[in-house]
KOLRO-818524 format. One record per residue (C-alpha): residue in one letter; x, z, y. Coordinates in steps of 0.001 Angstrom, whole numbers, plus 500000, padded with zeros to 6 digits. Layout:
KOLRO-818524
AXZY...
***
This chain:
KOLRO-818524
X109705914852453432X112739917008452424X112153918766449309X112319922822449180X112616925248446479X110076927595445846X110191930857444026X107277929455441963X109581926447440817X112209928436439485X109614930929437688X108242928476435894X111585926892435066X112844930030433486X109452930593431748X110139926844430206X113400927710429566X112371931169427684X109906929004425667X112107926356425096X110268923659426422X112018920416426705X109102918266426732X107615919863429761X110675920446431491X111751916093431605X108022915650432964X108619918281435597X112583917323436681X112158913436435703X110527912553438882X112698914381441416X115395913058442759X119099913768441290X120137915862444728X117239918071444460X117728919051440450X121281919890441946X119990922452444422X117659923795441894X120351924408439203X122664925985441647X119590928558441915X119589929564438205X122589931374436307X124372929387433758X123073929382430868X119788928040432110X121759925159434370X123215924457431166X120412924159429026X118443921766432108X121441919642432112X121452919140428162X117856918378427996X117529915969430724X119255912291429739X122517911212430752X121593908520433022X119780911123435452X122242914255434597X125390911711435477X123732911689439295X123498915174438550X126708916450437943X128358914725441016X126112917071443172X126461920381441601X128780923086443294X132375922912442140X132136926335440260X128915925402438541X130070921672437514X133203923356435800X131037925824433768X128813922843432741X131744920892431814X133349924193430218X130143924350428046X130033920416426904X131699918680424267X134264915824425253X131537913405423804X129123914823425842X131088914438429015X132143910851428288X128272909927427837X127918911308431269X131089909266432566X129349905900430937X126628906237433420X129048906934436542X131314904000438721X134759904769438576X135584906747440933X132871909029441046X134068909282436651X137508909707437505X137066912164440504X135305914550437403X137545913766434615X140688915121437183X138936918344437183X139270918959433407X142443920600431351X145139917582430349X143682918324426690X140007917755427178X141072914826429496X142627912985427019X139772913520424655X137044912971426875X139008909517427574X138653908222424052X135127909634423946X134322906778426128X132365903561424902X133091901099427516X137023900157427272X136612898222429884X135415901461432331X137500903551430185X140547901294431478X139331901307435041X139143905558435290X142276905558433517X143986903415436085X142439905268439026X143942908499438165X146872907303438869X146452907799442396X146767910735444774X142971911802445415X143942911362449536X144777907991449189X142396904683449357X143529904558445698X141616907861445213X138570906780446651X138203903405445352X135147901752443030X136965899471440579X133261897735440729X132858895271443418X132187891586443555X134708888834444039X134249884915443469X137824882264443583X138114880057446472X138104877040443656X134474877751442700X131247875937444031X128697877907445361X126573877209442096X129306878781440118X129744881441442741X125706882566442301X126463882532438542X129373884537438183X127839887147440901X124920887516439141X126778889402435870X129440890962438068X126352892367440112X124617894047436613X127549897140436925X126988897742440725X124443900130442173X124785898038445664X126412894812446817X128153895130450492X130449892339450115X131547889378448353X135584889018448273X136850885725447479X140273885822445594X142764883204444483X143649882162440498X146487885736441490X143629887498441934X145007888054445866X142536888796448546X141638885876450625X138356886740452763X134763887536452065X131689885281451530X128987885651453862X125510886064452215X123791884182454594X126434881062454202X125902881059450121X122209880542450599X122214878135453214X125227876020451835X124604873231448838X125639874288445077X128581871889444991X130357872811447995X133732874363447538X133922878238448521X137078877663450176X135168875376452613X132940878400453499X134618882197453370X135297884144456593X139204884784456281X139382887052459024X139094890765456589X139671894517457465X141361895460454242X143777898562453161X146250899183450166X146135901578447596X148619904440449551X146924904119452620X145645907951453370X142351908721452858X141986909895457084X143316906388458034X140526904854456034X137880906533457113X139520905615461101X139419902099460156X135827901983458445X134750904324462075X136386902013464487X135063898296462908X131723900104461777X132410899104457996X130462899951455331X132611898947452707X136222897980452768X138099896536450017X141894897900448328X144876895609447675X147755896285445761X151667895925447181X151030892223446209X148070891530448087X145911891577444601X142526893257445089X142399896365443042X138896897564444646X136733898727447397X136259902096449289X132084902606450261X130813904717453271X129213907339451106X133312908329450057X134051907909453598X131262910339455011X132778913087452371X136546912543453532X135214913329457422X133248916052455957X135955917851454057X139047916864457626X136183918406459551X136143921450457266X139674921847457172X140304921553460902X137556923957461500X139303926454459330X142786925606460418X141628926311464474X140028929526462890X143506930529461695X142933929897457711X145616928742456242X144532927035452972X141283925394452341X138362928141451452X134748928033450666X132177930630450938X132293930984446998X135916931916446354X136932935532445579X138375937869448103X142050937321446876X141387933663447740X139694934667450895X142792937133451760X145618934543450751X144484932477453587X143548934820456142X146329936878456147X149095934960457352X147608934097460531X147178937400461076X150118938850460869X151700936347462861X149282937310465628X150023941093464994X154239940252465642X153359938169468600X151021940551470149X153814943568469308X156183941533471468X153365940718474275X153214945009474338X157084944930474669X156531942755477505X153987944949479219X156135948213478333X159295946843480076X156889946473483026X155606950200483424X157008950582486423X154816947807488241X151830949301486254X152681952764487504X152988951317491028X149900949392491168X147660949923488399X145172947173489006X147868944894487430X147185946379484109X143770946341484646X143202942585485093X145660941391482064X142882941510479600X141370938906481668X144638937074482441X144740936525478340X141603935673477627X140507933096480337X144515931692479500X143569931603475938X140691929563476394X141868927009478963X144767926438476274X141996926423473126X139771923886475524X142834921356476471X144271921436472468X140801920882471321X139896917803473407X144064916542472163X143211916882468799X139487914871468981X141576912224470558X144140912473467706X141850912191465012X139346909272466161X142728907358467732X141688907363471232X145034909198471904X148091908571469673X151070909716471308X152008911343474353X150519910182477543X152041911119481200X148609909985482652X146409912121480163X148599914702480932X148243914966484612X144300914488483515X144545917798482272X146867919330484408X144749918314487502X141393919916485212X143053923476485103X144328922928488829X140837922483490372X139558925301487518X142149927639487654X142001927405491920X138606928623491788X138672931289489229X141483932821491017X139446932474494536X136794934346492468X139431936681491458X141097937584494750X137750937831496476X136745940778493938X139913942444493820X140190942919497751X136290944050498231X136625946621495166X140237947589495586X141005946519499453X145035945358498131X145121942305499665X148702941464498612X148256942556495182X145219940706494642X147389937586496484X149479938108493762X147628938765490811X145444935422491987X148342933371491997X149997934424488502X146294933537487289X146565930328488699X150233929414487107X149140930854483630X146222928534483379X148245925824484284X151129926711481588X148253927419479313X146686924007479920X150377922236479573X150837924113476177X147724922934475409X147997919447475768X151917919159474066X152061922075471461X149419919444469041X151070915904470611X154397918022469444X152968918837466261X151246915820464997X154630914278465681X156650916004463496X153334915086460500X151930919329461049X147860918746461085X147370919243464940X144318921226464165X146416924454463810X147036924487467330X143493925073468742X143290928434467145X145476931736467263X148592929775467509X147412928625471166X146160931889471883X148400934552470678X151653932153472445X149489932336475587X149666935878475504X153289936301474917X153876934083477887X151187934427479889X152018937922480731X155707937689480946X154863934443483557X151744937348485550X154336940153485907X157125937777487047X155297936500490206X153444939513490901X157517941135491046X158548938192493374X155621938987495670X154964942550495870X159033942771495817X158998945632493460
***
């Protein structure tokens, strides 16, 4: 059952807090779990988080940390000392160590990093921050285990059974030559069922999904969808395994490309969270914006060099509201279903078939809305060739719409621009532009005006 907060919870917190109660407050918090103490400091100001955090012990407050809020783990951190922190790091794997330690100042970083007990762990976090955070480098445990192809199986259990002490869960056994390079894996199921003096190398599966340290972080998480991984292990530029990527790091990269393309087709700009102030807020917003306002000023240029249509036959005006919006959306729709394909690899380039997919999709749609469309306009206005015409721009907008659609992200994710921008207000506000110079073009060829 999924635990909730109650108002009583935190009242008695604070009341433990007030009275100082450390004793009382392990036997309450000990037996929860580390995600739930997260969501209950995230409900109490600072200073109280604070003091929680400081009475609880490092091995459950390590577990801790990794799920507060961003703004609330850098005021804890703000408020330890670097021993402190590195007692907290001793009970995390690498990555999860080094993704924390890259949030603090260069100073406190370096101090927090002789803080540390273990050299050997201290040596592993120092090594991953080398890497760009969107790389496999980034996301990689430097814990995993690995057994050489020149050991029996009795040797094998041996050695697995220390490596095994540091890891929170096994997924795989990688067997590595005396160069430490990345041969295969070791099935479970063969180890047990094979005799204690047979050779590994008689036994590992060679065939292994593997990436290198600059693959990006997106890629990875493509790979790990498509072979249904839950672990995949890192190599080096020589082929030397350096460590492995888990599908708890993966979930949080699809997470956070989810987030970001979500934002990016809402016309934000940088990446924002619900927290940040409104100058934040603003900086992303904004440009978007104003690029819609100067494309929309040029879509009323467009309809102002046309007054003379509008004065002739007003219904024109009338239905461009609708000409925009239903063009917007068939354009929103077609980018939307190119981008999906982009980012789970079911589409990777352009694709004269998938094209014409679409193309025929607006055809058949766009033919009946404008059906629709001409039936209305000639029972409530009884202008049968303006509602001919105004039926038939419809028609060529939603295809042009649908075209831009489809080629304005292929175009984009080609020249390495995140595809994602063009489901939003880029799509939209260009439809506009266009769609209405495209309407009063064919409604002049057919009324002749």
């Amino acid at each position: 059952m999924e635990f909730k907060i109650s108002k009583e919870l935190i009242q008695e917190l604070e009341q433990l807090i007030q009275n100082k109660n450390d004793q009382q407050l392990e036997v309450l918090l000990n037996d929860m779990h580390h995600a739930d103490i997260a969501e209950i400091l995230d409900e109490l100001d600072f200073d109280e988080a604070t003091y929680i955090f400081k009475v609880l012990d490092s091995e459950k407050t390590a577990e801790i940390l990794l799920e507060l809020e961003d703004d609330l783990r850098e005021n804890i951190l703000s408020r330890l000392s670097p021993k402190e922190i590195a007692e907290e790091l001793d009970e995390l794997e690498t990555n999860d160590a080094a993704d924390i330690i890259g949030e603090l100042s260069k100073e406190k970083k370096e101090e927090v990093i002789s803080e540390l007990q273990d050299v050997e762990h201290a040596k592993d976090i120092v090594d991953l921050l080398r890497y760009k955070e969107d790389t496999a480098g980034g996301l990689m445990h430097k814990e995993l285990v690995k057994v050489n192809e020149n050991w029996t199986v009795f040797t094998c259990i041996k050695e697995m059974r220390i490596q095994a002490e540091n890891i929170s869960r096994v997924h795989s056994i990688y067997v590595v030559d005396d160069e430490n390079k990345l041969l295969g894996r070791l099935s479970l199921k063969d180890l047990l069922t094979t005799s204690t003096k047979t050779p590994i190398s008689e036994v590992y599966i060679k065939k292994l999904n593997s990436v290198m340290v600059d693959t990006e972080d997106v890629e990875v998480a493509r790979i790990m969808q498509k072979y249904d991984l839950e672990a995949i292990p890192v190599t080096d530029e020589l082929g030397r395994l350096v460590g492995r990527i888990t599908i708890d790091d993966i979930v949080d990269v699809i997470k956070d490309e989810a987030e970001k393309d979500y934002q990016l087709a809402a016309g934000i700009t940088n990446d924002v969270e619900s927290s940040d102030t409104v100058l934040e807020l603003m900086k992303a917003r904004l440009p978007w914006l104003l690029i819609g306002m100067v494309i929309e000023i040029i879509a009323s240029k467009v309809l102002e060099g046309n007054q003379t249509s509008v004065q002739q036959y007003f219904t024109l005006m009338i239905f461009v509201p609708l000409l925009s919006a239903t063009a917007g959306n068939i354009g929103v729709q077609a980018s939307a279903i190119v981008v999906q394909g982009l980012a789970n690899g079911t589409l990777k380039q352009y694709s004269r078939q998938y094209l014409s997919k679409e193309l025929s999709v607006a055809l058949i749609s766009g033919t009946i809305i404008s059906l629709f469309l001409f039936l209305y306009h000639s029972l409530m206005y009884q202008q049968y060739l303006v509602g001919f015409a105004i039926s038939i721009s419809m028609l060529v907008v939603i295809l042009f719409a649908a075209t831009l659609g489809v080629l304005v992200p292929l175009f984009l994710h080609k020249k390495k621009i995140d595809p994602a921008i063009a489901t939003g207000p880029f799509i939209t506000t260009t439809n506009d532009v266009f769609g209405i110079m495209i309407y009063f073009w064919i409604a002049r060829l057919i009324l002749g005006y």
